[in-house]
C-alpha positions, 0 to 999 in steps of 0.5 A: 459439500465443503464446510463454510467458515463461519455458520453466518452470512454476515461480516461478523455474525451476531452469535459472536459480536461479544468476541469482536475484540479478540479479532484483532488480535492479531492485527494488534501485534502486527502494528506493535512490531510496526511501532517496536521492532524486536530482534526479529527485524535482524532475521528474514522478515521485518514488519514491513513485510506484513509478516506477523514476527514472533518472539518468545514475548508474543509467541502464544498472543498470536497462535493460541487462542487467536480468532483468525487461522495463522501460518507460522513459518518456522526458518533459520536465517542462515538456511540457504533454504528459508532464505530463497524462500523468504521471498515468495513469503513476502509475496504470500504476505501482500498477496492476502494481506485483504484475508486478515482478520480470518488468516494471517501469516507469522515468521520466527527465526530460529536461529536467534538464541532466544528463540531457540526454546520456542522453536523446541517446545513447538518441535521444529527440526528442520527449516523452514517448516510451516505450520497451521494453527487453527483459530482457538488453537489451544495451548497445547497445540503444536500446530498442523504440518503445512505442505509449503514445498513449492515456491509458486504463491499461486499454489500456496494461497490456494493450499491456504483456502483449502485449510480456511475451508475444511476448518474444524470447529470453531471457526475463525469469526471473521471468515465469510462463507467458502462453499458453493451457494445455491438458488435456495439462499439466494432467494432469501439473501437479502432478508437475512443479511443489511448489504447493497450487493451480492456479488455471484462469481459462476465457475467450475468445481475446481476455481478457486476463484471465487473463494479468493474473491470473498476473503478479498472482501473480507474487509469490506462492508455492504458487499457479500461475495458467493461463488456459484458452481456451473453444475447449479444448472437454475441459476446458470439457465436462470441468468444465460450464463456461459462463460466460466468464470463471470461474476453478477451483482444482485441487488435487493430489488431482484436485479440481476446485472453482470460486473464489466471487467477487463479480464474475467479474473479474481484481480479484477473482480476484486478491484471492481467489487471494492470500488462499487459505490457505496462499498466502503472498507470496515472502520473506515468512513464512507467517502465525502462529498466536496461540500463536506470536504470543504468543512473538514478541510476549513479551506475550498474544495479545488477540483481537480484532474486525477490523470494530470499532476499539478506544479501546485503540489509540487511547489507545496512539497518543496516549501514543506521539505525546504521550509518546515521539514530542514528547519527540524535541524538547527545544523546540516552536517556530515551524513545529512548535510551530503544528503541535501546536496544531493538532494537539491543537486537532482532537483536542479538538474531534473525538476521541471520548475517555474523559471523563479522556482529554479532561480532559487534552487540554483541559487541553494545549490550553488551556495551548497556547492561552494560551501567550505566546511563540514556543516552548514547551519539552517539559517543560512539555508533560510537566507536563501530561501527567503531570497534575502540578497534580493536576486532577480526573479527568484523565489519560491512560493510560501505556504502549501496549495494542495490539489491532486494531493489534498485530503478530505481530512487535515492530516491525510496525504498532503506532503506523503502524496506530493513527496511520491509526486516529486520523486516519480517526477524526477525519474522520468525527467532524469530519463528523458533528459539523458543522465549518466547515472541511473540511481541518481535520483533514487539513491538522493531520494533514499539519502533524504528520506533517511536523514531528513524525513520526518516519519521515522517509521515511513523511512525505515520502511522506505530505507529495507526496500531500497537495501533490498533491491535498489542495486538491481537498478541499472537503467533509466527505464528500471528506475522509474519503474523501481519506484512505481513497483515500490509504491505500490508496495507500500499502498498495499501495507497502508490499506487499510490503515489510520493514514488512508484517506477514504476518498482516496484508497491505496490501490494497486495502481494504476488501475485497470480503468486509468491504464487498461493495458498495463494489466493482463493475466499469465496462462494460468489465470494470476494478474500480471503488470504487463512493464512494457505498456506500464512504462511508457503510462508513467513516462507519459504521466509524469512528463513536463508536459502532463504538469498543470498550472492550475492553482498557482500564484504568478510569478509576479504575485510570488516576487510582489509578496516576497518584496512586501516580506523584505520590506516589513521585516526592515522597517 
């Protein structure tokens, strides 16, 4: 029988409580290279690829003595070898980015002179060369040669569970249990561990399936994963099990219930698990409810829609873009001032507004278009914003009313939400209008996320992915589906984090529930988006057509409020 990681059968069992705060160990260094990047961000990997990055300063932070398992990549930057396979790393990396804290995966460039001396001490001759270190590793540890000959993530993710799962002592803490359970442990389940639900996968000796499941629920409380082996014949007789894979909840009332998914698949069981009420992720609260959503937000509720995008969000998005994120700068010129015109360039052509909306933003680009110097100051801008020539029916509304994109906190989505909203808006307008130019919006987009966005952190993000793959972009259609694939990305690096909003997880989307077709498995059982049913869901959700009014103040009401503006400030 397999070793389980772990003796316990909780999250975090109490015989190692007093050790909780080296859990994080690692997970530490990850959000200080996210805040301090190094000399490491010039090789193959950089903290936006959920990629821990070693240098000479962290090296034994990380793989010494670290509750969780790591596996270091050892590589040189110039290996023609280690840079065709720093992709399937990455995809390594957000593909197990739910298994920290038990196992993380690190990267050091070798080729970087002052990297040279880890690199030796730790024995490396050729590259890449990964190698696995053990929680508690000691410090005279060099790590365990890890088989990484292959370029099929499948492959190695699996190779990663078969090192978590004959882990010698000690365990890594956090890791849940990885062995086949049986009747016996089921039956007092519930009387050693405080969880709303167990979830049994049933498969064969050979899946994977339900270790993969478990460590994608590491992160989560009041849900415990076990996998149960077909040759378990009670609990199969027991059930009326027959197919292999299949997944049951039990529940501490004795009820056994089998959990609907699309596809009987680790994707879409782990989707399914996660989302299961009550089931919230570690550290994180627990969902709201409108009441109290109303109280921390200190404004109403509004109700909305999750399958239609609201005119509400987007009008907001230009106000806090136009108004409060532009007026950071005093004076636009050079680069920055060649990213706004591009910037509102798109948005006349492409955003869907309201006829004063647009009004206005003629007006913007007209000004911008004429204007005569290398630089243009922000109260110039402002004048036209305001409307201070008093055009006719032209305005844009002031203040935020967010909807679709509102939090249940304050500082949670808002603006980053709507931002997403407006540009996936944009490509899909910028396709069906029959543009010339595929990466029009895209690259306007990247042009004001780099001079203009205010999280300097979220734009060098954005700004790696667009260096890393945006010129691939030759058609309409891979435009909307760049920035679909690259939202993803980044939902999939913030889960988790400080800035996810409880009611609103970062998943993978869309979900298999909002658009069931977008998602299928290849033959050998891994998730796959099928892009051709994908697209035609964002064409359709992001059309003009989809865009509610609900919310909105009339036009007529924007006009009054901007004439009684004028007014005051003459008097």
């Amino acid at each position: 029988m397999a070793r389980r990681c772990g003796g316990a059968t909780t999250r975090f069992p109490e015989e190692i409580q007093k050790n909780a705060r080296k859990i994080a160990t690692t997970a530490v260094w990850f959000c200080l290279s996210l805040l301090f990047p190094s000399a490491a961000e010039a090789g193959l990997y950089t903290a936006s690829d959920q990629v821990v990055l070693l240098t000479p300063e962290n090296v034994e932070s990380v793989l010494i003595n670290s509750t969780a398992a790591i596996f270091a990549e050892f590589y040189a930057s110039w290996c023609g070898h280690c840079i065709a396979f720093s992709p399937v790393y990455k995809s390594l990396a957000r593909d197990i980015t739910e298994w920290k804290p038990a196992v993380d995966l690190a990267a050091i460039d070798c080729a970087e002179d002052e990297n040279r001396k880890v690199c030796t001490a730790f024995g490396i001759r050729a590259y890449p060369t990964i190698k696995f270190f053990h929680a508690y590793s000691k410090p005279e540890s060099r790590g365990q040669a890890f088989k990484a000959t292959t370029h099929d993530v499948r492959v190695l993710r699996q190779r990663i569970v078969d090192k978590l799962e004959n882990h010698e002592e000690p365990w890594p803490p956090a890791c849940p249990p990885l062995e086949p359970t049986s009747q016996t442990e089921i039956d007092s389940f519930f009387e050693n561990n405080n969880v709303q639900y167990l979830a049994l996968i049933f498969e064969d000796t050979k899946s994977y399936i339900g270790r993969e499941v478990t460590l994608d629920l590491l992160q989560f409380e009041t849900v415990a994963v076990r996998r149960v082996l077909s040759t378990e014949s009670a609990l199969v007789t027991k059930l009326g099990v027959t197919e292999f894979p299949s997944c049951y909840l039990y529940s501490p009332q004795g009820n056994f219930t089998r959990l609907e998914v699309n596809i009987e698949a680790r994707t879409f069981y782990s989707y399914a698990l996660q989302r299961l009420p009550g089931v919230t992720r570690s550290g994180k609260p627990p969902p709201v409810t409108a009441d109290v959503l109303a109280n921390n937000t200190q404004e109403p509720w509004k109700p909305f829609n999750q399958y239609k995008v609201y005119m509400a969000d987007l009008e907001s998005t230009l106000h806090f873009s136009l108004r409060v994120e532009l007026a950071a700068h005093t004076v636009i010129k050079g680069e920055a001032l060649s990213s706004l015109n591009d910037y509102i360039s798109v948005l006349v052509k492409y955003f869907p507004g309201r006829p004063v909306v647009m009004n206005l933003l003629k007006s913007l680009n007209a000004r911008l278009q004429n204007q005569t110097g290398d630089e243009i100051s922000y109260e110039a801008i402002g004048e036209i914003l305001d409307n201070s020539a008093q055009s006719a029916d032209t305005a844009l509304p002031e203040g935020v009313r967010w909807v679709g994109c509102q939090g249940s906190q304050p500082h949670l989505r808002r603006y980053p939400c709507g931002m997403w909203i407006l540009f996936h808006v944009l490509t899909v307008q910028a396709k069906n209008s029959g543009g010339t130019d595929p990466k029009e919006v895209l690259s306007a987009m990247r042009k004001y996320v780099h001079s203009f966005f205010g999280c300097t952190l979220c734009a060098e993000h954005f700004e790696t992915m667009a260096g890393e793959s945006l010129s691939g972009v030759n058609t309409f259609s891979s435009a909307v589906l760049w920035l679909w694939s690259r939202h993803n990305r980044v939902n999939n690096r913030l889960a988790g984090a400080l800035s996810e909003d409880p009611n609103f997880p970062k998943i993978q989307w869309p979900s298999p529930e909002t658009c069931p077709a977008c998602h299928s498995v290849k033959d050998n059982g891994e998730h796959r988006w099928s892009q051709e049913k994908v697209l035609p869901f964002l064409m359709s959700h992001f059309s003009s057509s989809n865009i509610l009014p609900d919310y909105l103040e009339s036009e007529s009401q924007i006009l009054e409020n901007q004439r009684d503006k004028h007014a005051t400030s003459w008097r």
